[in-house]
KOLKE-771171 format. One line per 10 residues: number of its first residue (from 1); their letters; for each residue x, y, z of N, C-alpha, C. Coordinates in steps of 0.2 Angstrom, whole numbers. Example, Ala and Ser with C-alpha at 12.3 -4.5 7.8 and 13.67 -1.06 7.14 Angstrom:
KOLKE-771171
1 = as = 66,-28,39,62,-22,39,66,-16,39 | 64,-11,35,68,-5,36,64,0,39 .
//
This chain:
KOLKE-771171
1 = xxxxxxxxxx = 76,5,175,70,8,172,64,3,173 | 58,7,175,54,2,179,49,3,171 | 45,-6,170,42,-6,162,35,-9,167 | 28,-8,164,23,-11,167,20,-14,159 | 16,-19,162,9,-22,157,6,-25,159 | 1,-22,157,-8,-27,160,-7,-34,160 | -9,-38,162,-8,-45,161,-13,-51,156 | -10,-54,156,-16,-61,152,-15,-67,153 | -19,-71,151,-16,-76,151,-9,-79,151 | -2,-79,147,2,-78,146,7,-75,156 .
11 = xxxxxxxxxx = 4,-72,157,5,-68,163,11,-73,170 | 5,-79,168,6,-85,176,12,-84,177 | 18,-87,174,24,-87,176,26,-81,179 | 25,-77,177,28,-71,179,27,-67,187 | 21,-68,187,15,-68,194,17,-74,197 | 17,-80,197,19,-84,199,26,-84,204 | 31,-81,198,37,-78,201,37,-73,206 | 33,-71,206,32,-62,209,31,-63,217 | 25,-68,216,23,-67,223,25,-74,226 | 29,-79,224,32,-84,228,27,-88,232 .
21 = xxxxxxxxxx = 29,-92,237,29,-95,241,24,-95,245 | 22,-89,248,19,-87,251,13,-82,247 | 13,-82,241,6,-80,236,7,-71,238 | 11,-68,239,13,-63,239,14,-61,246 | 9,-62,252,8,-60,259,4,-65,261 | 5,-70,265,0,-73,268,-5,-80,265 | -2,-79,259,-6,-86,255,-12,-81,254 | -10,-74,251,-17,-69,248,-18,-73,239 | -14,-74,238,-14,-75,231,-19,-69,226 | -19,-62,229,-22,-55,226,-33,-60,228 .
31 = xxxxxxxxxx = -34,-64,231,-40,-67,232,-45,-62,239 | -41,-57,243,-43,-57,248,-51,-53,247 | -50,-48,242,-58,-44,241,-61,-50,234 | -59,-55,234,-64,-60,228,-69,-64,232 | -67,-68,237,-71,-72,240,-78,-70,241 | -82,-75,241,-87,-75,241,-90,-74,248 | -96,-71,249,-99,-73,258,-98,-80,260 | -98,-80,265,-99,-86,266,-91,-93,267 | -89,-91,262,-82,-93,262,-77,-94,268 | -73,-97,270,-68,-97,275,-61,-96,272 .
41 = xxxxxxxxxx = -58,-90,275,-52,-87,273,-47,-93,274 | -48,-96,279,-40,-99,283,-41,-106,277 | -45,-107,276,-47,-115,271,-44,-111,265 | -45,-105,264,-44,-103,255,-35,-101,254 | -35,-98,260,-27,-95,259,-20,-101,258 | -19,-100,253,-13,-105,250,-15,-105,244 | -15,-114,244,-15,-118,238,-20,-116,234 | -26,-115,239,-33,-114,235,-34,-108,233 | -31,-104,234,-32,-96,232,-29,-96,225 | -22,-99,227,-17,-99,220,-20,-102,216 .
51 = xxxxxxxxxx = -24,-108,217,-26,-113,210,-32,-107,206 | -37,-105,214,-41,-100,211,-40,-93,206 | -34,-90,209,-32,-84,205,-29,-85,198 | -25,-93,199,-24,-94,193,-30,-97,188 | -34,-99,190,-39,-100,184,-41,-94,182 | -43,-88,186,-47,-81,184,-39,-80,179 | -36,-79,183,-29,-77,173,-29,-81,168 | -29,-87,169,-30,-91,163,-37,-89,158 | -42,-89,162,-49,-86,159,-49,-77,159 | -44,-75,159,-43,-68,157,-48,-62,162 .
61 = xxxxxxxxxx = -50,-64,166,-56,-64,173,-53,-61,179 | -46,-58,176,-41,-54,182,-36,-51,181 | -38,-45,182,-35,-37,180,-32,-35,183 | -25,-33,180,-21,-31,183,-14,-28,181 | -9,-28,183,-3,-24,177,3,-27,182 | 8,-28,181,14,-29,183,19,-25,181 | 25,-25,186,29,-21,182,35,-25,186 | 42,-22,179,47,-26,177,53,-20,179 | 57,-24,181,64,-22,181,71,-25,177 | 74,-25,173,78,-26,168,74,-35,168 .
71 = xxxxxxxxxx = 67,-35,167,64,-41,163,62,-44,171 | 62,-43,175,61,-48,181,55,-44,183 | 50,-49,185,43,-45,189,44,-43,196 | 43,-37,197,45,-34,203,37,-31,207 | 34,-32,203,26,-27,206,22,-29,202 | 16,-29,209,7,-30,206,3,-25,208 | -1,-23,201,-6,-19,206,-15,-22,204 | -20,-24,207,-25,-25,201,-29,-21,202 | -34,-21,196,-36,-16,194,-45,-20,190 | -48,-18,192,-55,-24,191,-62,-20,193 .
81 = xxxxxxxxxx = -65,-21,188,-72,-18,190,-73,-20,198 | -77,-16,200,-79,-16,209,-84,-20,207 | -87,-23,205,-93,-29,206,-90,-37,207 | -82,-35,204,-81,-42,203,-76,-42,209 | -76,-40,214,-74,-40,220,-77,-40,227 | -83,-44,226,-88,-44,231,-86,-44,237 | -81,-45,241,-80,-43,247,-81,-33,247 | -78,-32,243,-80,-24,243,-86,-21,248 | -90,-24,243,-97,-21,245,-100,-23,251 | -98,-29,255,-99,-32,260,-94,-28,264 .
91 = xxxxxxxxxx = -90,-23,265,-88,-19,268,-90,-13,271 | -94,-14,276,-98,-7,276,-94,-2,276 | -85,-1,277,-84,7,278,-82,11,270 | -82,4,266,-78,5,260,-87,5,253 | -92,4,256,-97,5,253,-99,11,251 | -102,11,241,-104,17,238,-111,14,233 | -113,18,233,-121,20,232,-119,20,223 | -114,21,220,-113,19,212,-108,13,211 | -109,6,214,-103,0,213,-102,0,207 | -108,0,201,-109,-5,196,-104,0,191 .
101 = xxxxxxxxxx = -102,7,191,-98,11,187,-92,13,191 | -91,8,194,-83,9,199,-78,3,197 | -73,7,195,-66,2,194,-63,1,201 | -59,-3,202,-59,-2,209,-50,-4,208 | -45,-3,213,-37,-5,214,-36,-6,221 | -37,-13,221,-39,-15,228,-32,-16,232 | -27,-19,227,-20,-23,229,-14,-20,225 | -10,-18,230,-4,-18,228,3,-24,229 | 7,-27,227,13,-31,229,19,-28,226 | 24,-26,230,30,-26,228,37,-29,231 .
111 = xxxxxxxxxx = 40,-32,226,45,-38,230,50,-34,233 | 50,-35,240,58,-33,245,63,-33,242 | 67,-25,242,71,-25,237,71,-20,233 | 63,-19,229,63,-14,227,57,-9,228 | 55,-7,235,52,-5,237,55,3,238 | 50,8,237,52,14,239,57,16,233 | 57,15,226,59,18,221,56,18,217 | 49,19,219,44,21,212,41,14,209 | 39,9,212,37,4,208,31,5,210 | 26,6,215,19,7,216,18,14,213 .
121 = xxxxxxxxxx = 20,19,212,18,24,206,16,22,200 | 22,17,197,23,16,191,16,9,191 | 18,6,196,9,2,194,4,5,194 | 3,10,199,-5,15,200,-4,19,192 | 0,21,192,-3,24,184,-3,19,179 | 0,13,179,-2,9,173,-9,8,176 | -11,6,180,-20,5,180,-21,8,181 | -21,15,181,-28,18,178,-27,20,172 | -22,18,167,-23,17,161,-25,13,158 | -24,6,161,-29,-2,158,-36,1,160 .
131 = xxxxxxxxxx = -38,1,166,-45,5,166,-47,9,161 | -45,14,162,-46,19,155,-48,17,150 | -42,10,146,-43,6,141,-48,2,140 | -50,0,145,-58,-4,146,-63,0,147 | -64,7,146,-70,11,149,-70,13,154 | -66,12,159,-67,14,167,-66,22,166 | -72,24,171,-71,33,170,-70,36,177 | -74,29,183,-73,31,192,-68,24,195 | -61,27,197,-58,23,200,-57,25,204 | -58,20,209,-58,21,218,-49,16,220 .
141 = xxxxxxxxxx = -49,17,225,-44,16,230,-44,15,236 | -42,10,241,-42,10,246,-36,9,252 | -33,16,253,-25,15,254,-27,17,264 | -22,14,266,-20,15,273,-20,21,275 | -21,23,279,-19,29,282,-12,30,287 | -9,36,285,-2,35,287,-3,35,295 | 1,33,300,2,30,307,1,39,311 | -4,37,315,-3,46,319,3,48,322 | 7,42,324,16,46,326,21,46,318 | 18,46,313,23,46,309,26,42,305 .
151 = xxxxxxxxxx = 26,36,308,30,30,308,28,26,300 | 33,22,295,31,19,290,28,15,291 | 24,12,287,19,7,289,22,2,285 | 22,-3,288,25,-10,286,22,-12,280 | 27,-14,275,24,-18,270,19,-23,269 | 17,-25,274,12,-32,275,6,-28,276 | 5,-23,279,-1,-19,281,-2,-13,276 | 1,-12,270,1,-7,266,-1,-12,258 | -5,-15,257,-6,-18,251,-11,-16,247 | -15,-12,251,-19,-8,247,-16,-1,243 .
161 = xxxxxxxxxx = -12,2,248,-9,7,243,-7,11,250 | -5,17,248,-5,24,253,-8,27,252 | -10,33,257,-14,39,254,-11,44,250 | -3,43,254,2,49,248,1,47,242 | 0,38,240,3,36,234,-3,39,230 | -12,37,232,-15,38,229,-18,47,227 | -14,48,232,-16,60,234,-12,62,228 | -5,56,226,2,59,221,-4,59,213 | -6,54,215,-10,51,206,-17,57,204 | -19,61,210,-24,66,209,-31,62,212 .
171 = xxxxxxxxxx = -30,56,214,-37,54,218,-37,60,225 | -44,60,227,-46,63,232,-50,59,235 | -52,62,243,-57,57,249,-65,58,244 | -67,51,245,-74,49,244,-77,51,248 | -74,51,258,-77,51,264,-73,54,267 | -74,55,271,-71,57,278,-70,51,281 | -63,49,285,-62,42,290,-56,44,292 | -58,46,300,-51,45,302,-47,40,304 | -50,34,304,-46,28,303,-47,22,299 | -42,18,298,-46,13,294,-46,14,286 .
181 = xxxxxxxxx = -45,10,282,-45,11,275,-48,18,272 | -46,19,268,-49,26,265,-53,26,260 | -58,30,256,-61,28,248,-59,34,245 | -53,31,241,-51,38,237,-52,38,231 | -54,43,228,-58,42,219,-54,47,214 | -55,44,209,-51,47,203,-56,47,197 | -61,54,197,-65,53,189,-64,58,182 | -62,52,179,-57,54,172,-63,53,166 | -60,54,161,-64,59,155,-64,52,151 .
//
C-alpha cells in the first residue's frame, strides 16, 4: 500500500534517504526550476543544491509530499506556488500571463524498483490536495511528451511527469506544443 504526506521540516531524513547520493538525478536535489538567473548549474549541482534544498525544508519553504512503502520513502512530488520557482517564468515555452495564482508540480522522483506501480499517481494526487489545502485553485504541470515511435521514456528524462500521468488526474493542455514540455492545467473549486 503506497501512504503519501506533505513534508516539513521533520521531512530531511526521509528525502534524504529517497534521493541518495546522486540528489535524486544528477545532483538536482528538486533545485532545478529554483535557481535564480544568473546562477551556474554545474557549480550548484551536488553539495550545494542539497545544502540549499535542505535549508528551504528546514524553513518549511519547500512543498512537497512523499510517498511510502511499508514505512520506506519511495516518491517525490513538489508542489509550490509558481513564483517560487523562478526558472519557470524564465522559460519562454512554459510561460503564462496568470504566475502569481498558479500552483505549479514541477518534479517528480521515484526510486528504481518501484516505478510503474502507481507511485506517481499516488503523489500527483497527494499534491493537488496539499495545494488544495493551501488555497491553490490553478495547478499547472509540465509532463514530457510521450516518444513519436512509442517508446518509454527513460526515468531521467520523465521528472516532470507524463502526459498520461497528468491527462489520468483530469489536467488538460494550456497550449498546443508538439514538442517539448507541456503546460497542463487543472482548475478546481
Amino acid at each position: 500500500m503506497i501512504v503519501t504526506r506533505e513534508i516539513g521540516p521533520a521531512s530531511w531524513p526521509d528525502i534524504e534517504a529517497l534521493f541518495g547520493a546522486n540528489g535524486a538525478c544528477g545532483g538536482c536535489w528538486c533545485m532545478h526550476w529554483r535557481i535564480e538567473k544568473g546562477e551556474d548549474w554545474a557549480t550548484l549541482k551536488g553539495t550545494a543544491n542539497k545544502r540549499r534544498f535542505r535549508a528551504l525544508v528546514a524553513a518549511g519553504r519547500a512543498g512537497g509530499v512523499l510517498a511510502y512503502v511499508d514505512g520506506q520513502p519511495v516518491g517525490w512530488a513538489a508542489v509550490q506556488r509558481r513564483r517560487e520557482l523562478p526558472r519557470l517564468d524564465r522559460a519562454p515555452s512554459l510561460a503564462c500571463e496568470d504566475a502569481d495564482r498558479v500552483w505549479s508540480l514541477p518534479c517528480f522522483y521515484v526510486k528504481a524498483g518501484f516505478r510503474q506501480r502507481g507511485v506517481a499517481s499516488a503523489l500527483l494526487k497527494a499534491a493537488i490536495r496539499s495545494a488544495r489545502r493551501q488555497g491553490g485553485r490553478v495547478l499547472e504541470g509540465y509532463p514530457v511528451r510521450p516518444s513519436r515511435k512509442g517508446e518509454p521514456i527513460p526515468a531521467a528524462f520523465a521528472w516532470t511527469g507524463t502526459l498520461r500521468l497528468f491527462e489520468a488526474a483530469g489536467f488538460v493542455a494550456a497550449d498546443a506544443r508538439e514538442r517539448g514540455k507541456q503546460r497542463m492545467r487543472l482548475e478546481t473549486r
